[in-house]
VOBA-1610 file (N, C-alpha, C; in pm, whole numbers, padded with zeros to 5 digits, always signed):
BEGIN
Unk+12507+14470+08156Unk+12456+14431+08287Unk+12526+14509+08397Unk+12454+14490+08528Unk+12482+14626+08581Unk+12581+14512+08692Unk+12692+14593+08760Unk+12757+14521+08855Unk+12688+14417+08938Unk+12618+14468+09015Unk+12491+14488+09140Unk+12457+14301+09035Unk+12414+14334+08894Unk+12354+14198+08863Unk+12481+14099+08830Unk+12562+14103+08860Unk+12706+13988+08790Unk+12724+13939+08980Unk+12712+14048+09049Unk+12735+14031+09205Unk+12628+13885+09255Unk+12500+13946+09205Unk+12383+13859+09223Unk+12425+13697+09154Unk+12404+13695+09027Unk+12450+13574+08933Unk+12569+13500+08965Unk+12695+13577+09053Unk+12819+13517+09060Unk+12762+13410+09208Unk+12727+13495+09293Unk+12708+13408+09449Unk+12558+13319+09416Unk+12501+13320+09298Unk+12401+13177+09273Unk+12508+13096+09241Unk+12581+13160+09123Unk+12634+13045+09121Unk+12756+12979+09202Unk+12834+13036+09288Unk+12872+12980+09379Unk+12834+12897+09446Unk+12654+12948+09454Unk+12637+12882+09585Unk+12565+12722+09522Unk+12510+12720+09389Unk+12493+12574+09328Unk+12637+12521+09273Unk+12733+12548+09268Unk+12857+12482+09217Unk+12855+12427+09363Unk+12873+12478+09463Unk+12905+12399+09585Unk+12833+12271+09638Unk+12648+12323+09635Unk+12580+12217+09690Unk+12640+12165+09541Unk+12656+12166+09418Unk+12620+12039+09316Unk+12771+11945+09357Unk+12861+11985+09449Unk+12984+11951+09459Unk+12974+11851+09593Unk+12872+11947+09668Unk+12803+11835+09807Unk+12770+11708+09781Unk+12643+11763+09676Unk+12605+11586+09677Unk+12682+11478+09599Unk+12777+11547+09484Unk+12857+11446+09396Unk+12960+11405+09478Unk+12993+11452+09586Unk+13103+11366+09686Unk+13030+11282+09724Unk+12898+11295+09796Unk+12824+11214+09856Unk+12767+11073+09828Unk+12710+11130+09682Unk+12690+10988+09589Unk+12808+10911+09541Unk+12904+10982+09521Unk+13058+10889+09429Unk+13087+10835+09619Unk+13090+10877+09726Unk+13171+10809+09812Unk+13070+10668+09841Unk+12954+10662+09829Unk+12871+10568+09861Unk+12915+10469+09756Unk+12924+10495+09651Unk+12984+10337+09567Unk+13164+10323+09590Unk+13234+10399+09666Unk+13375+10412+09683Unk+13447+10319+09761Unk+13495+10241+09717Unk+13589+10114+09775Unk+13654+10198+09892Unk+13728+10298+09896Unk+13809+10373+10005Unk+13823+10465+09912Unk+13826+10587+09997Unk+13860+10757+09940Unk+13946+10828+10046Unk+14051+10841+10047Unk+14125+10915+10118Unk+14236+10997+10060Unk+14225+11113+10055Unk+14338+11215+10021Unk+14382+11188+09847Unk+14275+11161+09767Unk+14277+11177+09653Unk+14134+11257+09559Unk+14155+11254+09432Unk+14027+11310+09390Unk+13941+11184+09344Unk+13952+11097+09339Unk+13858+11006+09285Unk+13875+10845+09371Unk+13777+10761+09388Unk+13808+10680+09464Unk+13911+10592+09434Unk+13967+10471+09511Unk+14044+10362+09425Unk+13985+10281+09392Unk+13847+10266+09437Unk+13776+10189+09311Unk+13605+10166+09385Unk+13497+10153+09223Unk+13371+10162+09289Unk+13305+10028+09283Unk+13221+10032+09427Unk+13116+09930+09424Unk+13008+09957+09488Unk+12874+09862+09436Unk+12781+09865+09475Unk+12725+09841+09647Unk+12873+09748+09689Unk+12799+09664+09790Unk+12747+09745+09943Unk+12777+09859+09940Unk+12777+09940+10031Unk+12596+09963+10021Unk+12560+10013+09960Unk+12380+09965+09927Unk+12315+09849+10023Unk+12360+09722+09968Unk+12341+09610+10024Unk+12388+09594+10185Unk+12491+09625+10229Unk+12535+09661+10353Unk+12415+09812+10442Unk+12369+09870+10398Unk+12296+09986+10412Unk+12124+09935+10461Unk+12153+09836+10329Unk+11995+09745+10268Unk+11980+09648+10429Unk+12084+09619+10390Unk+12029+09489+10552Unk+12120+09474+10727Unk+12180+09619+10730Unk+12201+09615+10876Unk+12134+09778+10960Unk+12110+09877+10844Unk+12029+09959+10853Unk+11874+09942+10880Unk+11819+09767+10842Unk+11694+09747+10801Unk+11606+09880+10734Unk+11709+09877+10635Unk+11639+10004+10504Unk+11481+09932+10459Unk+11440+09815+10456Unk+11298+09765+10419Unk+11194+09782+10510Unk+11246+09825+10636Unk+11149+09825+10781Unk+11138+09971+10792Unk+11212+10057+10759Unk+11184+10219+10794Unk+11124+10240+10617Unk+11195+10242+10518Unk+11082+10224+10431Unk+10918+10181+10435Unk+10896+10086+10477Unk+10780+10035+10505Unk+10736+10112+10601Unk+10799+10192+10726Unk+10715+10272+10845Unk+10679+10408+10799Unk+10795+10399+10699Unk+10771+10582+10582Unk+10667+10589+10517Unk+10646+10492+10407Unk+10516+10447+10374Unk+10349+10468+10451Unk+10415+10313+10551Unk+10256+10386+10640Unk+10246+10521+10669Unk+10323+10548+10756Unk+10338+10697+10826Unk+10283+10825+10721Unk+10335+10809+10653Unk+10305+10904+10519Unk+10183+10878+10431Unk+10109+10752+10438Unk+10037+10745+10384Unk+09902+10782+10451Unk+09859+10722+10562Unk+09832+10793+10703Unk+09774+10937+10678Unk+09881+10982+10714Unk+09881+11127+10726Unk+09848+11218+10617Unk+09838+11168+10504Unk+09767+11244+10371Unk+09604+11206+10347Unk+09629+11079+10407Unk+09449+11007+10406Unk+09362+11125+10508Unk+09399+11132+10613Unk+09383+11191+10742Unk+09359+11337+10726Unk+09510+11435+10676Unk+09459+11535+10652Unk+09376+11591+10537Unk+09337+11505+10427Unk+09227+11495+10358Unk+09098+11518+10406Unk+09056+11425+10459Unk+08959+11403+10521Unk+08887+11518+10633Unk+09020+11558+10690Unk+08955+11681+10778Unk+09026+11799+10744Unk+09104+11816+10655Unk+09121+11949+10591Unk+09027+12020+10490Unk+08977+11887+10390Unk+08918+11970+10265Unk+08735+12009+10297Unk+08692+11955+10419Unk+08557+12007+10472Unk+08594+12126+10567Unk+08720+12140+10621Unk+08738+12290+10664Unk+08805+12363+10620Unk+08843+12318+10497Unk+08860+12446+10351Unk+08730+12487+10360Unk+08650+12423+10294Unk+08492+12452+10248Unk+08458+12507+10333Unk+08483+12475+10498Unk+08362+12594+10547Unk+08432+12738+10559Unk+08587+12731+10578Unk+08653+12887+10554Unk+08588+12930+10410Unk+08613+12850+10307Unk+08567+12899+10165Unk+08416+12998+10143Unk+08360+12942+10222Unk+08204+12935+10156Unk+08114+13028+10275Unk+08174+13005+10379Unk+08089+13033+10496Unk+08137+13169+10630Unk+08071+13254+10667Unk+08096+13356+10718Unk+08043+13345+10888Unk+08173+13366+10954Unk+08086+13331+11105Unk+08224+13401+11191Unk+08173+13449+11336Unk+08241+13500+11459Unk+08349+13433+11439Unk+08499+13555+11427Unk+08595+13409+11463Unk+08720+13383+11348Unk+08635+13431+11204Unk+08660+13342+11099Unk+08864+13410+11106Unk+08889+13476+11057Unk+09001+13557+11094Unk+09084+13514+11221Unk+09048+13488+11297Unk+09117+13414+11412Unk+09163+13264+11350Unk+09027+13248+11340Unk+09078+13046+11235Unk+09185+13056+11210Unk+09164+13125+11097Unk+09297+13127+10920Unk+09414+13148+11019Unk+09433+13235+11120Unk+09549+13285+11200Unk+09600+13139+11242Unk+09491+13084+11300Unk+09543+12932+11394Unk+09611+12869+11299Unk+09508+12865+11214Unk+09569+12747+11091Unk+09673+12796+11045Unk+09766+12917+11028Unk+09872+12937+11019Unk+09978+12910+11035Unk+09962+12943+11225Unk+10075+12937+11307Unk+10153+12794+11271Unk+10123+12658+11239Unk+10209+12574+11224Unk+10280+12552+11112Unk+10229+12617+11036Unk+10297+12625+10907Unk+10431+12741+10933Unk+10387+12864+10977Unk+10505+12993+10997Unk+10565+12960+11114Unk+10540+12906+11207Unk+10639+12896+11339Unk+10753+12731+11277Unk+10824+12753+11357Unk+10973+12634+11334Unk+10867+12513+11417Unk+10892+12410+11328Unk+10825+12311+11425Unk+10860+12243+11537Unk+10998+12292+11577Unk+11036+12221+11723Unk+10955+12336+11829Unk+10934+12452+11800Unk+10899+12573+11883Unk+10736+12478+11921Unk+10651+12393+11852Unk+10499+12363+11894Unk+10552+12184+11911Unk+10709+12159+11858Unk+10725+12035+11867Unk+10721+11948+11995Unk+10845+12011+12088Unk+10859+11979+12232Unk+10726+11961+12319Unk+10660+12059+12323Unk+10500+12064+12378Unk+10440+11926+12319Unk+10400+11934+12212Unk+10325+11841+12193Unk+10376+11697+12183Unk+10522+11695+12212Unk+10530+11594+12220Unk+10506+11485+12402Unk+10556+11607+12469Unk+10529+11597+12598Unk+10409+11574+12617Unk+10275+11588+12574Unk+10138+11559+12565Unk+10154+11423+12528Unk+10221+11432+12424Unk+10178+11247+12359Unk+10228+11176+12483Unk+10335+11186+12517Unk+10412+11095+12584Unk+10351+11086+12709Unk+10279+11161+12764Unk+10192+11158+12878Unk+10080+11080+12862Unk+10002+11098+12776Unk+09881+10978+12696Unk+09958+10872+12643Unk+10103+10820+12667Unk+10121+10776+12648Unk+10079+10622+12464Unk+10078+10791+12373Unk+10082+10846+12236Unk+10178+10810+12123Unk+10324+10894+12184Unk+10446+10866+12137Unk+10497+10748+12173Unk+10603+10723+12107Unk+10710+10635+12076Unk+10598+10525+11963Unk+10540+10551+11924Unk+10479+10440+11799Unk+10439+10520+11658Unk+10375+10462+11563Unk+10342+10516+11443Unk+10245+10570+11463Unk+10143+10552+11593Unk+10000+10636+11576Unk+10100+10796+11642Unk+10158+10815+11751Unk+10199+10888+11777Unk+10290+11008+11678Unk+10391+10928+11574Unk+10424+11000+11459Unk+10303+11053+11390Unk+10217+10970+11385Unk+10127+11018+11262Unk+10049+11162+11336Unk+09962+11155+11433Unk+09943+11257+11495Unk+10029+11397+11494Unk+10177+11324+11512Unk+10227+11480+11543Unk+10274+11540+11414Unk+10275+11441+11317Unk+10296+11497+11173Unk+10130+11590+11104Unk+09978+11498+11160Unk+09925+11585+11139Unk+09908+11737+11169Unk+09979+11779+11308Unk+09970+11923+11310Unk+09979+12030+11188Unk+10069+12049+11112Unk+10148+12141+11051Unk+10099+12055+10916Unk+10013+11942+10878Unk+09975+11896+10758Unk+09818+11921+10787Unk+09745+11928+10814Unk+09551+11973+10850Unk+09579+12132+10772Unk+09665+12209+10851Unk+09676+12339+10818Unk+09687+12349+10654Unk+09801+12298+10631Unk+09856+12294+10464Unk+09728+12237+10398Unk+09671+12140+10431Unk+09594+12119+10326Unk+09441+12201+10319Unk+09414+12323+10456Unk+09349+12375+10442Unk+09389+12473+10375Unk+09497+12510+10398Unk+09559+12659+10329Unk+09551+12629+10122Unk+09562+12499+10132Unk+09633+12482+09958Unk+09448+12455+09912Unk+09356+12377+09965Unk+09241+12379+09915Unk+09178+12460+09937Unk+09142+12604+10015Unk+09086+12689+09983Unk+09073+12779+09876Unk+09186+12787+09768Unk+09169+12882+09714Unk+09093+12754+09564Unk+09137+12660+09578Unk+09020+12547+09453Unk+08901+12595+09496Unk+08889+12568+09616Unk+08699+12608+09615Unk+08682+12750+09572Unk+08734+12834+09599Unk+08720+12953+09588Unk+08655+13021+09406Unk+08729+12885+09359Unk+08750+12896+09220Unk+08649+12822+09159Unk+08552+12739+09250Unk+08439+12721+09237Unk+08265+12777+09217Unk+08228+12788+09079Unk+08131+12899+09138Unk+08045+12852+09240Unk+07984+12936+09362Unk+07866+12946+09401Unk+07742+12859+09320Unk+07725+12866+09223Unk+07622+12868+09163Unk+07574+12755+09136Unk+07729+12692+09104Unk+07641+12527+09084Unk+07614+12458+09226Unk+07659+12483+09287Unk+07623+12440+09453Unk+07446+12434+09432Unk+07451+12598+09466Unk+07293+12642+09435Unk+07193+12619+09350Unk+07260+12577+09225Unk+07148+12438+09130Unk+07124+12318+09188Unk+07245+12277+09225Unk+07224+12167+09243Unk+07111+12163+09388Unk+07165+12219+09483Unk+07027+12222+09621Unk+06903+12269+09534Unk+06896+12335+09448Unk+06729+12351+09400Unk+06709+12249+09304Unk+06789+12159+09301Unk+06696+12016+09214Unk+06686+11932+09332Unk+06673+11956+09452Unk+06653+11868+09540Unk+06785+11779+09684Unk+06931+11855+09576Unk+07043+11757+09625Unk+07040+11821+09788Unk+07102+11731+09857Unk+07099+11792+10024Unk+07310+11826+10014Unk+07298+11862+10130Unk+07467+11905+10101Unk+07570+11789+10141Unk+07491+11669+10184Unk+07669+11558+10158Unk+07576+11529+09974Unk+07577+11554+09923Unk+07541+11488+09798Unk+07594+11570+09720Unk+07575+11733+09724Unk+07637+11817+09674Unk+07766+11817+09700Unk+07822+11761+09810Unk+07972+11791+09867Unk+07986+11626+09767Unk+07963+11511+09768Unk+08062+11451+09727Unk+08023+11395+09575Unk+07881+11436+09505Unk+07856+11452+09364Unk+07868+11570+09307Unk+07912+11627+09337Unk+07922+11807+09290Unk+08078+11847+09273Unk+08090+11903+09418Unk+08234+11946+09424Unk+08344+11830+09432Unk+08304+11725+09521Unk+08412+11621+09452Unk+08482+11607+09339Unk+08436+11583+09208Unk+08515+11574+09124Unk+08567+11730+09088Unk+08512+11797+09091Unk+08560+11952+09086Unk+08680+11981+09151Unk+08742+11948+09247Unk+08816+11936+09321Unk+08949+11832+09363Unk+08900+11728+09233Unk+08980+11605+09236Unk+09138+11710+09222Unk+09195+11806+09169Unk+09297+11854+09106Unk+09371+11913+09241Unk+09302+11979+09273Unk+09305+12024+09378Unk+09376+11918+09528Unk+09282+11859+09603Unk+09286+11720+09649Unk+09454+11683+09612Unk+09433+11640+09487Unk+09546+11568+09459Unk+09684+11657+09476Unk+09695+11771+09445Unk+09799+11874+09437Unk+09832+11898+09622Unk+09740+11916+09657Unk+09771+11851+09846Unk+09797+11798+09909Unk+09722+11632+09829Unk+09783+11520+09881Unk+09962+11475+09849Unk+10015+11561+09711Unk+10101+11494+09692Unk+10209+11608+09795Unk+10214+11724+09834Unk+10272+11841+09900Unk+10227+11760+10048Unk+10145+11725+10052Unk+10174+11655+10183Unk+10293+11539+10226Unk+10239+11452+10135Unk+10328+11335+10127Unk+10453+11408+10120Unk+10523+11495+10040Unk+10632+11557+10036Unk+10671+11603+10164Unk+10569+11677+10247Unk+10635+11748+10415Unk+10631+11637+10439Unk+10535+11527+10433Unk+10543+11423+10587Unk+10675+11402+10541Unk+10732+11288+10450Unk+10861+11197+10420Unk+11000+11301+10438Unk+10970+11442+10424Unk+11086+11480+10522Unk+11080+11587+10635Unk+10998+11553+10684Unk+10948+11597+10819Unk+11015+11541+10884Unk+11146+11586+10985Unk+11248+11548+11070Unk+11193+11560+11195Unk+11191+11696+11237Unk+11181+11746+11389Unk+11038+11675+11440Unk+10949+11662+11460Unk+10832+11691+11479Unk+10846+11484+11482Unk+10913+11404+11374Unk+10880+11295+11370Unk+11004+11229+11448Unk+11158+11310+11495Unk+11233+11270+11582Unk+11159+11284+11715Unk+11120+11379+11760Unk+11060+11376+11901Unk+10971+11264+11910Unk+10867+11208+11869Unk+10785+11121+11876Unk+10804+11014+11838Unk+10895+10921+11747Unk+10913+10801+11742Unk+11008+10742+11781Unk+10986+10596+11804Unk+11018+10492+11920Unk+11125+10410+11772Unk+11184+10285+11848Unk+11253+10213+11790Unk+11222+10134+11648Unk+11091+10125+11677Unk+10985+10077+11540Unk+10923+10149+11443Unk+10946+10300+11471Unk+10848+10383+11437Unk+10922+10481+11355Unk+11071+10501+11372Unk+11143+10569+11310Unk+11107+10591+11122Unk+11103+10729+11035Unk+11083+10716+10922Unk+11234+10746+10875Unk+11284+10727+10722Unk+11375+10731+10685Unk+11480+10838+10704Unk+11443+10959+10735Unk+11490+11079+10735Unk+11553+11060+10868Unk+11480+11010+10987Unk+11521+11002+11106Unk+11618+10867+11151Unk+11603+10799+11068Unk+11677+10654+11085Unk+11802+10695+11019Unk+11826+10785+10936Unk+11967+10843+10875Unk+12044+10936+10990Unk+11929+10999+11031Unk+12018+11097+11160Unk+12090+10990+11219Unk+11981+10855+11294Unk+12041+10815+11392Unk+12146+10708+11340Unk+12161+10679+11214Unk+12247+10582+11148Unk+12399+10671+11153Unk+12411+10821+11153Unk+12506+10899+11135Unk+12542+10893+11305Unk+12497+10945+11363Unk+12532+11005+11529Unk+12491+10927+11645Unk+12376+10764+11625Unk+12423+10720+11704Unk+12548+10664+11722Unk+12564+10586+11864Unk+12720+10530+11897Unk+12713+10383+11821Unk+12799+10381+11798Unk+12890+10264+11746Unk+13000+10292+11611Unk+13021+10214+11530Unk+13108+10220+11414Unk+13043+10186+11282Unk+12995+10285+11204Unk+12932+10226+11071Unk+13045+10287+10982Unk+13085+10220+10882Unk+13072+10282+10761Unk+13044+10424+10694Unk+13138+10495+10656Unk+13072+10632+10596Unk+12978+10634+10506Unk+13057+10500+10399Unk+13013+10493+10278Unk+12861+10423+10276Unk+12841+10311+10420Unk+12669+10301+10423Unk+12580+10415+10410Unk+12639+10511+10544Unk+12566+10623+10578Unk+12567+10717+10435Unk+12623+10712+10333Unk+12584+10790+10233Unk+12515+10757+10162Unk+12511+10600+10145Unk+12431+10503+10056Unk+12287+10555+10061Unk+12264+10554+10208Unk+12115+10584+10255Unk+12106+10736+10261Unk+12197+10812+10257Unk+12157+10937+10226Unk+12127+10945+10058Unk+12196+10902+09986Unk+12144+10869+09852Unk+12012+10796+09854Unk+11983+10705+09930Unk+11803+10695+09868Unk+11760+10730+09946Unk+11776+10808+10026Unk+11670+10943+10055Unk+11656+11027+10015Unk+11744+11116+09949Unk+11772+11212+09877Unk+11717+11179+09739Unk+11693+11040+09666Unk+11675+11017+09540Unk+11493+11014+09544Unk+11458+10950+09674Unk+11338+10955+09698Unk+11278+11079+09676Unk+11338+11190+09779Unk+11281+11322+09749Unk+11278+11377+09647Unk+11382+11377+09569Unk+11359+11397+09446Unk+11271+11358+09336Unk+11265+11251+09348Unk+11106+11131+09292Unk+10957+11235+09325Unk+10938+11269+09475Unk+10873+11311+09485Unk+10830+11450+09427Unk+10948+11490+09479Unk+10953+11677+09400Unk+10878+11666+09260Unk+10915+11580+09184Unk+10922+11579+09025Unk+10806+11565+09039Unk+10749+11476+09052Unk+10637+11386+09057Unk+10454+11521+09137Unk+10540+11627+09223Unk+10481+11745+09283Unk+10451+11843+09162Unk+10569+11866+09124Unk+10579+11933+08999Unk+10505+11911+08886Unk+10495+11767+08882Unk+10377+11749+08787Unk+10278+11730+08776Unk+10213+11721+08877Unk+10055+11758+08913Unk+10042+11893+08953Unk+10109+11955+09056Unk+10053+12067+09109Unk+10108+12227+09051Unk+09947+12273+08966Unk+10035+12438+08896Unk+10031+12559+09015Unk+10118+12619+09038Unk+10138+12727+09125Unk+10014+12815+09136Unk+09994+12850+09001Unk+09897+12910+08968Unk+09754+12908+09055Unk+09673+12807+09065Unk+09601+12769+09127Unk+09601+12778+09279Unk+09726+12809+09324Unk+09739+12773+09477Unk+09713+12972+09544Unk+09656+13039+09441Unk+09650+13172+09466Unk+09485+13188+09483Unk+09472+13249+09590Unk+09335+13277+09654Unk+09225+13369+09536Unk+09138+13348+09453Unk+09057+13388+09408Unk+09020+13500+09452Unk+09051+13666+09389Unk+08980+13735+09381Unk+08847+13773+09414Unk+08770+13862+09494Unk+08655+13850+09443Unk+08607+13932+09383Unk+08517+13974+09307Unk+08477+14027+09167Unk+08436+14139+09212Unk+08382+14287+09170Unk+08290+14352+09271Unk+08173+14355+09226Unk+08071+14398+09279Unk+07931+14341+09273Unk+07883+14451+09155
//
């Protein structure tokens, strides 16, 4: 092996020995009776969870994560995968400009379109609630799920569309007896990459939610840096089931959605 590759392999692994060293402080201090200036605690318990569980109200931002997230995958469903289809299928003034729009929130940092739009909500007086999160989480999720279902349709032939309108079908019949189930894989591989950005979607869901509205990711910021005196070992507790959550999810991404598929269809030449 060539230097150049031991150089490469040495700073991966540096750099996973460290995070794997991050989070095992993180999780061992959350069950840690007290840890100070030793390598291991003086002794572990659970109750720091339970302390986390009911002065954090971990069941009330859970439950706003939930809605919030659930929301927002219903939503960008609904109006993403009919403007997949018409980028997919359909040719008009413009089209190239679209795909550009629908970009930009995905490639730009989301505080750069965050601040703006949040200043809108808060003027319609929008923000500080869950309809207001949900909104500003749809920005940068409509896009994704147009970007990830275009290339399913793509992978759709033409053709059965076009049987099916010459036995008579009109096009919501074709759209939701036809390509519907064709697309269930698809759909689903979106919906779950959604759910994944919304639940840790920080920026975009700190600017816009209110005292009730906070989701877990953001109720940890403010459990760390607002004022008063907590506990380290709470604040890790709940970084542990957030962190365990995401991980739930990841896995759970991983196993529905193949990479493969998420690559734009070729087209053939004539």
């Amino acid at each position: 092996m060539r230097v150049s590759t031991w150089l490469v392999w040495g700073a991966v692994a540096f750099f996973l020995v460290n995070l794997f060293g991050l989070v095992l402080a993180v999780v061992v201090n959350s069950f840690s009776v007290e840890w100070f200036g030793t390598w291991w605690p003086n002794g572990l318990t659970t109750s720091w969870y339970v302390t986390a569980w009911r002065e954090l109200d971990l069941l009330e931002v859970l439950v706003v994560t939930v809605q919030v997230a659930l929301a927002v995958v219903v939503l960008s469903v609904l109006i993403g995968v009919p403007t997949a289809y018409a980028l997919a299928r359909r040719t008009f003034p413009g089209k190239r400009l679209v795909t550009v729009l629908f970009l930009l929130p995905i490639l730009l940092p989301p505080m750069t379109y965050g601040i703006p739009l949040a200043t809108v909500l808060y003027k319609f007086d929008l923000a500080g609630g869950i309809a207001g999160v949900i909104i500003a989480n749809l920005v940068p999720s409509v896009p994704f799920v147009v970007l990830t279902m275009t290339p399913f349709i793509e992978q759709i032939d033409p053709k059965i569309e076009a049987a099916a309108r010459m036995c008579g079908a009109r096009t919501s019949a074709v759209f939701t007896r036809v390509l519907a189930p064709l697309l269930v894989p698809g759909i689903l591989a979106a919906s779950i990459l959604v759910l994944v950005r919304t639940v840790g979607m920080f920026e975009l869901t700190f600017l816009t939610a209110g005292p009730g509205s906070q989701t877990l990711v953001v109720s940890l910021y403010e459990a760390m840096f607002s004022a008063g005196i907590r506990a380290q070992q709470a604040v890790d507790a709940m970084a542990v089931i957030y962190t365990g959550s995401m991980l739930v999810l990841l896995v759970v991404a991983l196993r529905f959605v193949n990479p493969t598929q998420l690559v734009t269809r070729l087209k053939e030449p004539a």
